[in-house]
CHARMM internal coordinates of N, CA and C (Angstrom, degrees):
IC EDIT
DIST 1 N 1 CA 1.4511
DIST 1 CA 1 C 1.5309
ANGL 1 N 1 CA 1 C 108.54
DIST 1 C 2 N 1.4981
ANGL 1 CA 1 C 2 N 119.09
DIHE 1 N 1 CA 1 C 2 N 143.86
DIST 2 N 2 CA 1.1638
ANGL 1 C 2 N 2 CA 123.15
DIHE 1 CA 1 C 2 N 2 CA -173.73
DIST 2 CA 2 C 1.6006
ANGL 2 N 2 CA 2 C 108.28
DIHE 1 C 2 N 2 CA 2 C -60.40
DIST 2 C 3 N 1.2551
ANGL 2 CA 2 C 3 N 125.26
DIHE 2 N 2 CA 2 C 3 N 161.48
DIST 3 N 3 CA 1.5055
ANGL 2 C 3 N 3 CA 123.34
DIHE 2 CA 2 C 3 N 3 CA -173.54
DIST 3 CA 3 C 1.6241
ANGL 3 N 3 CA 3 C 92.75
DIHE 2 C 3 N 3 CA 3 C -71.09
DIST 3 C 4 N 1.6207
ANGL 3 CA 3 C 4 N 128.83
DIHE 3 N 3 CA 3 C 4 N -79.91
DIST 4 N 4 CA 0.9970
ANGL 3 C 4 N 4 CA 142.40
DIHE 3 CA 3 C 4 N 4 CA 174.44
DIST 4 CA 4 C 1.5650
ANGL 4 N 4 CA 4 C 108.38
DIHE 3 C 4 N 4 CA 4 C -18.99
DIST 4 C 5 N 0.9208
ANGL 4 CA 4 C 5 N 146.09
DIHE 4 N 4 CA 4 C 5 N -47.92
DIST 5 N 5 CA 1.6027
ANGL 4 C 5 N 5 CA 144.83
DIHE 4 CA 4 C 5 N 5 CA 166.15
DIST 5 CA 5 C 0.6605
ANGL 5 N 5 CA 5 C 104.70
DIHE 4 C 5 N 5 CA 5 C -63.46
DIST 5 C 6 N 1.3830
ANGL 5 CA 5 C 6 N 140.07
DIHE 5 N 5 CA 5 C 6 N -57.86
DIST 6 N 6 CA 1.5332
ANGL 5 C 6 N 6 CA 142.33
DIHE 5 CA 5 C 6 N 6 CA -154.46
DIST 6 CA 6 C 1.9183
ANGL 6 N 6 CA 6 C 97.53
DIHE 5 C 6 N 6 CA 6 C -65.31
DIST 6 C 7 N 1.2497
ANGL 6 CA 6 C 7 N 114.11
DIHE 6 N 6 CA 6 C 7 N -63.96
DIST 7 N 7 CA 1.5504
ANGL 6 C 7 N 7 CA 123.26
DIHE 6 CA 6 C 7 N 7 CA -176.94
DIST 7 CA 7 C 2.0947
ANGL 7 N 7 CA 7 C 90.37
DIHE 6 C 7 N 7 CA 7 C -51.81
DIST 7 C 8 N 0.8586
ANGL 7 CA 7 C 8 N 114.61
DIHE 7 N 7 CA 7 C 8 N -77.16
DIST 8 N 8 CA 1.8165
ANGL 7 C 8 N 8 CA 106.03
DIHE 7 CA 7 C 8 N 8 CA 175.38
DIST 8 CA 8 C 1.3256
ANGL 8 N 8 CA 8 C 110.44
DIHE 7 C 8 N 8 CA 8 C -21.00
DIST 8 C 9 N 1.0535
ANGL 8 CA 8 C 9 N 119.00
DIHE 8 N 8 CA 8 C 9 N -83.84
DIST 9 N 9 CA 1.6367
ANGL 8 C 9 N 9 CA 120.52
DIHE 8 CA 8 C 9 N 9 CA -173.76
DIST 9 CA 9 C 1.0512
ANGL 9 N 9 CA 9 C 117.70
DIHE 8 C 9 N 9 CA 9 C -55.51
DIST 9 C 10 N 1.8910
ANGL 9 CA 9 C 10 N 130.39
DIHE 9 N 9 CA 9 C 10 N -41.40
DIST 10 N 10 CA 1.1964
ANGL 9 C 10 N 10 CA 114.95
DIHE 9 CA 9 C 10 N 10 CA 158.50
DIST 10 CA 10 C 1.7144
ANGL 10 N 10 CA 10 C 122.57
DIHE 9 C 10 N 10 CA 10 C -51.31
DIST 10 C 11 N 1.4702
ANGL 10 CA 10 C 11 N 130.72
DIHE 10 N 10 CA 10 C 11 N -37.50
DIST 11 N 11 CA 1.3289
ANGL 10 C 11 N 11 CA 121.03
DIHE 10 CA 10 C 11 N 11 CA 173.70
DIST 11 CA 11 C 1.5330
ANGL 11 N 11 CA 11 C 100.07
DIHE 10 C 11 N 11 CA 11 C -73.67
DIST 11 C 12 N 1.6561
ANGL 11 CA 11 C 12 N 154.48
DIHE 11 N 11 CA 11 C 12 N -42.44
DIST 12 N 12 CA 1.3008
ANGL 11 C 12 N 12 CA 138.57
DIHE 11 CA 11 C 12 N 12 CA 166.16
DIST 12 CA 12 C 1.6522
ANGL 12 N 12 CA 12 C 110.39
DIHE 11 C 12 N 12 CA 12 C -13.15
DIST 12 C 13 N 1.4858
ANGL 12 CA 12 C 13 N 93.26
DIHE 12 N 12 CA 12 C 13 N -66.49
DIST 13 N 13 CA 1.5877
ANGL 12 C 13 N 13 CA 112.12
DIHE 12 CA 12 C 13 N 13 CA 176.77
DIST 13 CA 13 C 0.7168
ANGL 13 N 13 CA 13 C 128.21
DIHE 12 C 13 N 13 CA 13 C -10.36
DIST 13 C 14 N 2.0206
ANGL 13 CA 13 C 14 N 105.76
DIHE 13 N 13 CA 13 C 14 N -83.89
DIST 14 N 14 CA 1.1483
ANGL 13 C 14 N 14 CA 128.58
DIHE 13 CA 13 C 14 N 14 CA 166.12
DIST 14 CA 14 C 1.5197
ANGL 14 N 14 CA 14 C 134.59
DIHE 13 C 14 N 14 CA 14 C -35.35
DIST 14 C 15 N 1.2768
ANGL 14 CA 14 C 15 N 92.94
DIHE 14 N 14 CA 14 C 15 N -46.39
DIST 15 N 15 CA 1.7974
ANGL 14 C 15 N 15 CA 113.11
DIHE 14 CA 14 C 15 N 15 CA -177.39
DIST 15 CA 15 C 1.4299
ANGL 15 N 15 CA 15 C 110.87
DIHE 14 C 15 N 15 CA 15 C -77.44
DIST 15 C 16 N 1.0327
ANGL 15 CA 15 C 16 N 112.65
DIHE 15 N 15 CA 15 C 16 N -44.79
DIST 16 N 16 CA 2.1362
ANGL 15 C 16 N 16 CA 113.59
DIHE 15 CA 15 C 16 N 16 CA 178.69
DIST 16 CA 16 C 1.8975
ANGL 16 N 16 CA 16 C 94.58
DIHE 15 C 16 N 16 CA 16 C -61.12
DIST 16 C 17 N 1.2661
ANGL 16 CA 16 C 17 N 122.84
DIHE 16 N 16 CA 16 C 17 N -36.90
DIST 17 N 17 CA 1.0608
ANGL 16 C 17 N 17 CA 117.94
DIHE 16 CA 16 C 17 N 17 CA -172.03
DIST 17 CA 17 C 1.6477
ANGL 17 N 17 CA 17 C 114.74
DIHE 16 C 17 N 17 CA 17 C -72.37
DIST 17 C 18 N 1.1482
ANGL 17 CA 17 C 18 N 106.71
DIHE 17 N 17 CA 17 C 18 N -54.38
DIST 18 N 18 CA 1.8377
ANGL 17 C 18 N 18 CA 121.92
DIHE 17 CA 17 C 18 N 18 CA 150.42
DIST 18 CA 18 C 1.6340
ANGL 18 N 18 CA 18 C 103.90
DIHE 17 C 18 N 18 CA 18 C -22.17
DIST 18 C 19 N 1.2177
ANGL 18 CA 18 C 19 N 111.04
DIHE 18 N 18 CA 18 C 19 N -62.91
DIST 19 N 19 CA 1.5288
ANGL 18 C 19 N 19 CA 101.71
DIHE 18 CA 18 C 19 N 19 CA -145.24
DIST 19 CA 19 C 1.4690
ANGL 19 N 19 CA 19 C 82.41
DIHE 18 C 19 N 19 CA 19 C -92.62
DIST 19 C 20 N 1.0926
ANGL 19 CA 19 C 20 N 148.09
DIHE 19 N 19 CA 19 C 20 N -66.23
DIST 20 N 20 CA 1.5896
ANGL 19 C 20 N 20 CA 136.47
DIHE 19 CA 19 C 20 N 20 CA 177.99
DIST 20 CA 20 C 1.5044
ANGL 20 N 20 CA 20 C 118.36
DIHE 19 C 20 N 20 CA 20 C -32.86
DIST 20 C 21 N 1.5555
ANGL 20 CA 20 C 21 N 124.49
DIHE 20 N 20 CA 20 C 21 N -22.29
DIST 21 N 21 CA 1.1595
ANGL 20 C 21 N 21 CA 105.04
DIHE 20 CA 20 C 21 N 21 CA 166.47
DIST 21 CA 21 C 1.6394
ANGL 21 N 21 CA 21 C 110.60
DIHE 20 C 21 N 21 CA 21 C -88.48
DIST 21 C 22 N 1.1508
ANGL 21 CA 21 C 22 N 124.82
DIHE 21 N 21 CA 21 C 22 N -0.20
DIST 22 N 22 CA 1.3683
ANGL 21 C 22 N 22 CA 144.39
DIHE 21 CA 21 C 22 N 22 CA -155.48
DIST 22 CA 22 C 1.4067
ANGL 22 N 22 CA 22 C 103.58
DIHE 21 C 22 N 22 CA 22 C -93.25
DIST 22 C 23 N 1.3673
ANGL 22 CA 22 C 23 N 129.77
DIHE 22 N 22 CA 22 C 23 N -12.89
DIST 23 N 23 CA 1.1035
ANGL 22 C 23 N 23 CA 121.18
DIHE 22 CA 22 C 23 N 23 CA -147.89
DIST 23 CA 23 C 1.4030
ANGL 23 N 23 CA 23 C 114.28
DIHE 22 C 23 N 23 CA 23 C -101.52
DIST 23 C 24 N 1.2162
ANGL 23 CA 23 C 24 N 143.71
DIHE 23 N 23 CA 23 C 24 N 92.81
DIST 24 N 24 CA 1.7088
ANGL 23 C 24 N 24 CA 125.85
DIHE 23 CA 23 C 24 N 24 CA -127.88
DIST 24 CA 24 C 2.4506
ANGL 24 N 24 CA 24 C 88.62
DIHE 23 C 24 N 24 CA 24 C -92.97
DIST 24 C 25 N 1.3072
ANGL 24 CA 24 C 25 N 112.28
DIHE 24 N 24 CA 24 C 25 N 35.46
DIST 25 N 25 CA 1.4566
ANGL 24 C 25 N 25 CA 87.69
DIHE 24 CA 24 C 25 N 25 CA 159.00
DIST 25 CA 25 C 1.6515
ANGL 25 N 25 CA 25 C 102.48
DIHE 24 C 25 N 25 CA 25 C -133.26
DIST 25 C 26 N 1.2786
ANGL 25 CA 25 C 26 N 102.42
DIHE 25 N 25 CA 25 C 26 N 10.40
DIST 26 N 26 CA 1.4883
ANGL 25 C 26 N 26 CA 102.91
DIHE 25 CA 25 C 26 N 26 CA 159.48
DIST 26 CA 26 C 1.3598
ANGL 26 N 26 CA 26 C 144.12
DIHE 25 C 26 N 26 CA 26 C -43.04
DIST 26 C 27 N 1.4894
ANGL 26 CA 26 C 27 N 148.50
DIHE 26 N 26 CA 26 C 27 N 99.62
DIST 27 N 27 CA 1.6673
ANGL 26 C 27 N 27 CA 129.77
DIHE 26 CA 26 C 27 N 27 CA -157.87
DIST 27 CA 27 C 1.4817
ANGL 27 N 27 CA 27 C 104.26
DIHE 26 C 27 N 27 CA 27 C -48.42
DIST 27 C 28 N 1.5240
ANGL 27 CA 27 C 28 N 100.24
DIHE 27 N 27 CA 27 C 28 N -36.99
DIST 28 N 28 CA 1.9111
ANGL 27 C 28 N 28 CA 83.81
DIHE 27 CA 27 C 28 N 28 CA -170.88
DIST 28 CA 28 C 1.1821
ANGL 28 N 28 CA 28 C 132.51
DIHE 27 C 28 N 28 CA 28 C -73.05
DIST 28 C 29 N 1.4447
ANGL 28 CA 28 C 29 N 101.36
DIHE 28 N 28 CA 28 C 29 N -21.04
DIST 29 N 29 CA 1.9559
ANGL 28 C 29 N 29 CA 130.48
DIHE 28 CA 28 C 29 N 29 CA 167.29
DIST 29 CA 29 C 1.5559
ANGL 29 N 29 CA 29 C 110.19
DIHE 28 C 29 N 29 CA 29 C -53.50
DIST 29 C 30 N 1.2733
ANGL 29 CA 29 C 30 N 104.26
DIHE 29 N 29 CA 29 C 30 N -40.29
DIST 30 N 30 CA 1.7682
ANGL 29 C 30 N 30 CA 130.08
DIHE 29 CA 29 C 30 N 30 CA -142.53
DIST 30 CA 30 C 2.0249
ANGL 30 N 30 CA 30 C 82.31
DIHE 29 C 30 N 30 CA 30 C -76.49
DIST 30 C 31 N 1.4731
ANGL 30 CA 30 C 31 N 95.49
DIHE 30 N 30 CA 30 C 31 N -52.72
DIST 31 N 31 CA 1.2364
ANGL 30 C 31 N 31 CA 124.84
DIHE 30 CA 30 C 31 N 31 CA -165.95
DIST 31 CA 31 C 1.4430
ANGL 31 N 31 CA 31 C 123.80
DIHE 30 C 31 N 31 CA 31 C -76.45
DIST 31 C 32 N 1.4693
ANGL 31 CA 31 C 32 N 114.95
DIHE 31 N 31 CA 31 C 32 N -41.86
DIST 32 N 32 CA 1.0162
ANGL 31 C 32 N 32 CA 122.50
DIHE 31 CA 31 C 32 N 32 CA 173.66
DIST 32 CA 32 C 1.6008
ANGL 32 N 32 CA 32 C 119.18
DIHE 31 C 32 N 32 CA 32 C 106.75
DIST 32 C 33 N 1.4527
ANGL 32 CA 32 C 33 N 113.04
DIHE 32 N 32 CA 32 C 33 N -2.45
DIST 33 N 33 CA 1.5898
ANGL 32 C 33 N 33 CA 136.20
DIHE 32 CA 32 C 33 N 33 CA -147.57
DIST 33 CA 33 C 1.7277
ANGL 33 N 33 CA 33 C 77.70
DIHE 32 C 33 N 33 CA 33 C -99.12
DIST 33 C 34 N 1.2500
ANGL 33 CA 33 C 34 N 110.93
DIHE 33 N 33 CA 33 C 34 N 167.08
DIST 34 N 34 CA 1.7753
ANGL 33 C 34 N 34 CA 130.72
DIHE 33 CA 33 C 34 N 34 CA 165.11
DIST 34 CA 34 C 1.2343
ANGL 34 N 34 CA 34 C 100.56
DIHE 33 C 34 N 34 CA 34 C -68.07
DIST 34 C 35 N 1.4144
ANGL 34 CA 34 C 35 N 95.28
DIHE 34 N 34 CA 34 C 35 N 156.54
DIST 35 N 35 CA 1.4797
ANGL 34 C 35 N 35 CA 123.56
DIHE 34 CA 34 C 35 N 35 CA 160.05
DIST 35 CA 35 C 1.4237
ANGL 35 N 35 CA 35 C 122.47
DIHE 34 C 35 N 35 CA 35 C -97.76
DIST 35 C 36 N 1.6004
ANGL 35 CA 35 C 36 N 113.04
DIHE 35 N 35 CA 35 C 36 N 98.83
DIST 36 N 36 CA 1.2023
ANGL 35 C 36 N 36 CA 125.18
DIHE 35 CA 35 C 36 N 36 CA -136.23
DIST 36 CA 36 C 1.8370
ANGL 36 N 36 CA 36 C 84.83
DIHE 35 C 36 N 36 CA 36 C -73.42
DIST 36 C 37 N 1.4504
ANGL 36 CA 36 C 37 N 131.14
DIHE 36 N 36 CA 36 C 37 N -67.68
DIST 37 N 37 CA 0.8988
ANGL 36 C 37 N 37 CA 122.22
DIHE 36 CA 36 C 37 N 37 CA 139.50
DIST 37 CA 37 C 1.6556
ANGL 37 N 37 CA 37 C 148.37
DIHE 36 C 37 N 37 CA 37 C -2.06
DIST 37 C 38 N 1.4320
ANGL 37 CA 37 C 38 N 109.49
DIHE 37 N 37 CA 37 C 38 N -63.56
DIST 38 N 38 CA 1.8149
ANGL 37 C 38 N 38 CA 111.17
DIHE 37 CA 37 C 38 N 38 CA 164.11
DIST 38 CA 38 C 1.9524
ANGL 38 N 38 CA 38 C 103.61
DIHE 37 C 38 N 38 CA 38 C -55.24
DIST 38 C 39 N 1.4369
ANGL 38 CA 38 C 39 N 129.53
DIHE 38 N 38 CA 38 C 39 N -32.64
DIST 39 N 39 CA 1.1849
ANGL 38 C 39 N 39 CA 135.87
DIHE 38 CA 38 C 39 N 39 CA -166.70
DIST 39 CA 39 C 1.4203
ANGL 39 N 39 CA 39 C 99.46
DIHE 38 C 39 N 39 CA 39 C -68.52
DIST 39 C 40 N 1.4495
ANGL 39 CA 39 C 40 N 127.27
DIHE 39 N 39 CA 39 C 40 N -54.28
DIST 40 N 40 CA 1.3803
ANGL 39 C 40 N 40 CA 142.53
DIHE 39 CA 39 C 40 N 40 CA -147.43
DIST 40 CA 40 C 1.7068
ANGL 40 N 40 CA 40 C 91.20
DIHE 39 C 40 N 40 CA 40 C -82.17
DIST 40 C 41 N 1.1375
ANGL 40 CA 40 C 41 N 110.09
DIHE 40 N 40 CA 40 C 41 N -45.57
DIST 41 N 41 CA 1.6591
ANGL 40 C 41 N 41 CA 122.28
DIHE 40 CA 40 C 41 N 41 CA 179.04
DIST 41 CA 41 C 1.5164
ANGL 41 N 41 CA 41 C 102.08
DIHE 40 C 41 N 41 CA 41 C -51.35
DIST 41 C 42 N 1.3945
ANGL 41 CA 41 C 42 N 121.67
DIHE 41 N 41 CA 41 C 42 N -69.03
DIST 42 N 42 CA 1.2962
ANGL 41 C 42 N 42 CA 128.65
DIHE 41 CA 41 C 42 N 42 CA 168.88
DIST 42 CA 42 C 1.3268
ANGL 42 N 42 CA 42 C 109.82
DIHE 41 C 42 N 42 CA 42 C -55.36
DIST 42 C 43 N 1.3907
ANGL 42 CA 42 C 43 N 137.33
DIHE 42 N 42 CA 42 C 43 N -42.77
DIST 43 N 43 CA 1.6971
ANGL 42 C 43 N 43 CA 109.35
DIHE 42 CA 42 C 43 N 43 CA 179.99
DIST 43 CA 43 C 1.6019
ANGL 43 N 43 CA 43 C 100.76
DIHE 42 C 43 N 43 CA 43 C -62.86
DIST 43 C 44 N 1.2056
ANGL 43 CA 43 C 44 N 124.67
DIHE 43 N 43 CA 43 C 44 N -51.88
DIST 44 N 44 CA 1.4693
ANGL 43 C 44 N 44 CA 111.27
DIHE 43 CA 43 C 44 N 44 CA -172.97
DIST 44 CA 44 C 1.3782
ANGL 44 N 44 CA 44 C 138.57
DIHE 43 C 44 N 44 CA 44 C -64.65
DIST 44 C 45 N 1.7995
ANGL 44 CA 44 C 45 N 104.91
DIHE 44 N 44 CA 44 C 45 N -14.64
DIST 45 N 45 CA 1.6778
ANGL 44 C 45 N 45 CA 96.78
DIHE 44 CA 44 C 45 N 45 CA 147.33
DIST 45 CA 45 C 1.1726
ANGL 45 N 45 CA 45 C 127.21
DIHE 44 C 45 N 45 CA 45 C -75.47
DIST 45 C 46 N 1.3345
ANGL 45 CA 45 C 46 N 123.49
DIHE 45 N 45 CA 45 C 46 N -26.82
DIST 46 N 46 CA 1.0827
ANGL 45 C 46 N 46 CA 128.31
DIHE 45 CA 45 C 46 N 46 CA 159.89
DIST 46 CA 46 C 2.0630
ANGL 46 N 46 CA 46 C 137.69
DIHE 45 C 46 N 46 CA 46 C -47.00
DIST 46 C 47 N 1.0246
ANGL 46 CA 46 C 47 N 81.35
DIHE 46 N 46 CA 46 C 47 N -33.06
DIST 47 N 47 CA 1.8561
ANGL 46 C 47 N 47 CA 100.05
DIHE 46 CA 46 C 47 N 47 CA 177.78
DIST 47 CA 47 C 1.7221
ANGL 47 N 47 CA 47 C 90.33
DIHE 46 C 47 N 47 CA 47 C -76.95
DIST 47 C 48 N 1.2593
ANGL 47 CA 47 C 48 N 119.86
DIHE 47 N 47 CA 47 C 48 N -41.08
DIST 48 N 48 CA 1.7499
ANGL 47 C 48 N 48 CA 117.28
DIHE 47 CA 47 C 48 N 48 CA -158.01
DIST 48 CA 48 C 1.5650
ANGL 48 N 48 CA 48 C 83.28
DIHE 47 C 48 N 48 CA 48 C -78.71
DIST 48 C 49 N 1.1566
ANGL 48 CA 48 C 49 N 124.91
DIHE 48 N 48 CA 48 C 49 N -60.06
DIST 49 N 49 CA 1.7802
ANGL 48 C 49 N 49 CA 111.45
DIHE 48 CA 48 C 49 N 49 CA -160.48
DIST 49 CA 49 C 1.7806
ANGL 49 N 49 CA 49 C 94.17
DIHE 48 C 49 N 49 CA 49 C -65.85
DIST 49 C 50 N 0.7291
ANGL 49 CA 49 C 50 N 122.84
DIHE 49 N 49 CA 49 C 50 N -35.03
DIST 50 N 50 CA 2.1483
ANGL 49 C 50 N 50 CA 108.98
DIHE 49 CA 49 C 50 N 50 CA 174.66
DIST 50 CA 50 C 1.5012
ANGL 50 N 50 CA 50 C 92.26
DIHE 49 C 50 N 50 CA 50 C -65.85
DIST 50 C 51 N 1.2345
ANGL 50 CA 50 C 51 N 142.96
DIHE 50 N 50 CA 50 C 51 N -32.86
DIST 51 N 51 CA 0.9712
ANGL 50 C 51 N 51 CA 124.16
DIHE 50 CA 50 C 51 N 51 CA -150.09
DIST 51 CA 51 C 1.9146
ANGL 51 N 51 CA 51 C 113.38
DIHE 50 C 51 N 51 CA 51 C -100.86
DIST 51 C 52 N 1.9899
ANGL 51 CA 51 C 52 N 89.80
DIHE 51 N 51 CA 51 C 52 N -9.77
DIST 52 N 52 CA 1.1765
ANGL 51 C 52 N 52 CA 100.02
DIHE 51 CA 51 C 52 N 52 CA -177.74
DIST 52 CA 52 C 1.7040
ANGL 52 N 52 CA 52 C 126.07
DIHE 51 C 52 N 52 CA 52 C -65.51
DIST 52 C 53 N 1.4688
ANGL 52 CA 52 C 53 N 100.40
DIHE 52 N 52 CA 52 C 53 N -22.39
DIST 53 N 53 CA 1.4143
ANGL 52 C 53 N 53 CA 120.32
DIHE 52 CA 52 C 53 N 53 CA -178.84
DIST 53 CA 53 C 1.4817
ANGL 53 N 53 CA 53 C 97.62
DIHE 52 C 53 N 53 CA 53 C -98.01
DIST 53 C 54 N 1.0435
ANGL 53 CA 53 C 54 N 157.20
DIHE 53 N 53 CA 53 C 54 N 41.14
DIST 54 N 54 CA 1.5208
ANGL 53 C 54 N 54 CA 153.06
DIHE 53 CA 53 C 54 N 54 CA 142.22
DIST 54 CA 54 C 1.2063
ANGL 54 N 54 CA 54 C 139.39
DIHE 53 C 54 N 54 CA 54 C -149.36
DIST 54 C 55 N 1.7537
ANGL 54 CA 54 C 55 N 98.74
DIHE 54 N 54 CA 54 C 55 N 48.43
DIST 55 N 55 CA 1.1945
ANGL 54 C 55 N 55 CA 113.86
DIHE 54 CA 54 C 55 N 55 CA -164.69
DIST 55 CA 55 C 1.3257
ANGL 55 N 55 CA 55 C 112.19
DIHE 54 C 55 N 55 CA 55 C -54.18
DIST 55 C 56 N 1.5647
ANGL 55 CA 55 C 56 N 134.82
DIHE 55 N 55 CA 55 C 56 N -16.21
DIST 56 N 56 CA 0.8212
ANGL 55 C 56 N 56 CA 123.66
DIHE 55 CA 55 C 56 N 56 CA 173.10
DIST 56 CA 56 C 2.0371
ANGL 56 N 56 CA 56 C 135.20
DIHE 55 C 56 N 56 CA 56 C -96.27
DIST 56 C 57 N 1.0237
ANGL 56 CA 56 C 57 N 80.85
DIHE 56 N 56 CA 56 C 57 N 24.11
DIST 57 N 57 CA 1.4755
ANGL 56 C 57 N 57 CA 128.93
DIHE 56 CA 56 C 57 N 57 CA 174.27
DIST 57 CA 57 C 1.5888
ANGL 57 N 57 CA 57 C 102.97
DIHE 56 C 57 N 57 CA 57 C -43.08
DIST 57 C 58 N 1.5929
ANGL 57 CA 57 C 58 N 148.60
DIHE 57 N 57 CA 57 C 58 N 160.94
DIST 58 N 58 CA 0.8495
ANGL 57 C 58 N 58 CA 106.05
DIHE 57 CA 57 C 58 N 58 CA 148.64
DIST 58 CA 58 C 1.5369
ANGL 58 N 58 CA 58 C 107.73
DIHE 57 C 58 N 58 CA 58 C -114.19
DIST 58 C 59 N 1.5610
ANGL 58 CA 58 C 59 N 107.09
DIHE 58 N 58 CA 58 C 59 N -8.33
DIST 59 N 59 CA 1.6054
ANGL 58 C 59 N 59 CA 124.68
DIHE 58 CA 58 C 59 N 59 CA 174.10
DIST 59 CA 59 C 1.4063
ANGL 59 N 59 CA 59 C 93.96
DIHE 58 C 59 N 59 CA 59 C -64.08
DIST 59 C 60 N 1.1927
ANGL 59 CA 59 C 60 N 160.79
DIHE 59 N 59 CA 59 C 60 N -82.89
DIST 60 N 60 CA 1.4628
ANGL 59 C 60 N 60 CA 160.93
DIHE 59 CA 59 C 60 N 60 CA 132.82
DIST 60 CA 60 C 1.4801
ANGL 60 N 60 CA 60 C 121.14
DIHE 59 C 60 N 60 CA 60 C 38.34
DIST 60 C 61 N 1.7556
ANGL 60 CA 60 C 61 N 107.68
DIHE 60 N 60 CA 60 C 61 N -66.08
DIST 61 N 61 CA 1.2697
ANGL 60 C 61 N 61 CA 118.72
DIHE 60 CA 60 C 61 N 61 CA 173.11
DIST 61 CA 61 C 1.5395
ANGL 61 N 61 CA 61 C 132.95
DIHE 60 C 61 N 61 CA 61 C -78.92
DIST 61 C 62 N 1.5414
ANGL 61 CA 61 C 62 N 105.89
DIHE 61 N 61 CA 61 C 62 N 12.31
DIST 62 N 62 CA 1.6319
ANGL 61 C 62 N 62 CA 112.11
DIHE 61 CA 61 C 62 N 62 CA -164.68
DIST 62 CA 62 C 1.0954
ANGL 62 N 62 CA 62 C 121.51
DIHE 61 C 62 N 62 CA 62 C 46.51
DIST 62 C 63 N 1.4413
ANGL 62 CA 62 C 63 N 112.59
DIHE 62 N 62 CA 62 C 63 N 42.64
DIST 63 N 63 CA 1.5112
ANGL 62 C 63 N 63 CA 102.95
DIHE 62 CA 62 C 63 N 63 CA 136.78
DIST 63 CA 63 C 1.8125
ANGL 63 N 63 CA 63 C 114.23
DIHE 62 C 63 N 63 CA 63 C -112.45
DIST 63 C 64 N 1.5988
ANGL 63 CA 63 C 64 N 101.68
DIHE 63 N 63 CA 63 C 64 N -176.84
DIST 64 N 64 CA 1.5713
ANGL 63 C 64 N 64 CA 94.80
DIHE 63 CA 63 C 64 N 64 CA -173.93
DIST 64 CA 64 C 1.1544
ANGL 64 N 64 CA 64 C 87.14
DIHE 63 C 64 N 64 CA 64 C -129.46
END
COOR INIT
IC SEED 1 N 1 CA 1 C
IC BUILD
């Protein structure tokens, strides 16, 4: 994946996750509990920026 996309979609990530915990009629908001979802959003920008530095990786590049 191009670097420039990759940094985009990792901040998408970030931000859908932002605003979903943000959302005050949410049960988990309501509640106070995680956003089991906003979490999963954030681990997966997270895996892309580790993954941004090893492109030659092969866990990185999707393969197995």
């Amino acid at each position: 994946m191009e670097e420039s996309k990759r940094k985009d979609l990792i901040l998408r990530l970030r931000k859908r996750a932002e605003i979903r915990r943000q959302i005050p009629g949410r049960k988990s908001v309501q509640e106070g509990k995680p956003d089991r979802l906003a979490d999963l959003l954030d681990e997966a920008a997270a895996a892309l920026e580790l993954c941004s530095g090893s492109s030659g990786n092969a866990r990185c590049s999707g393969e197995t």
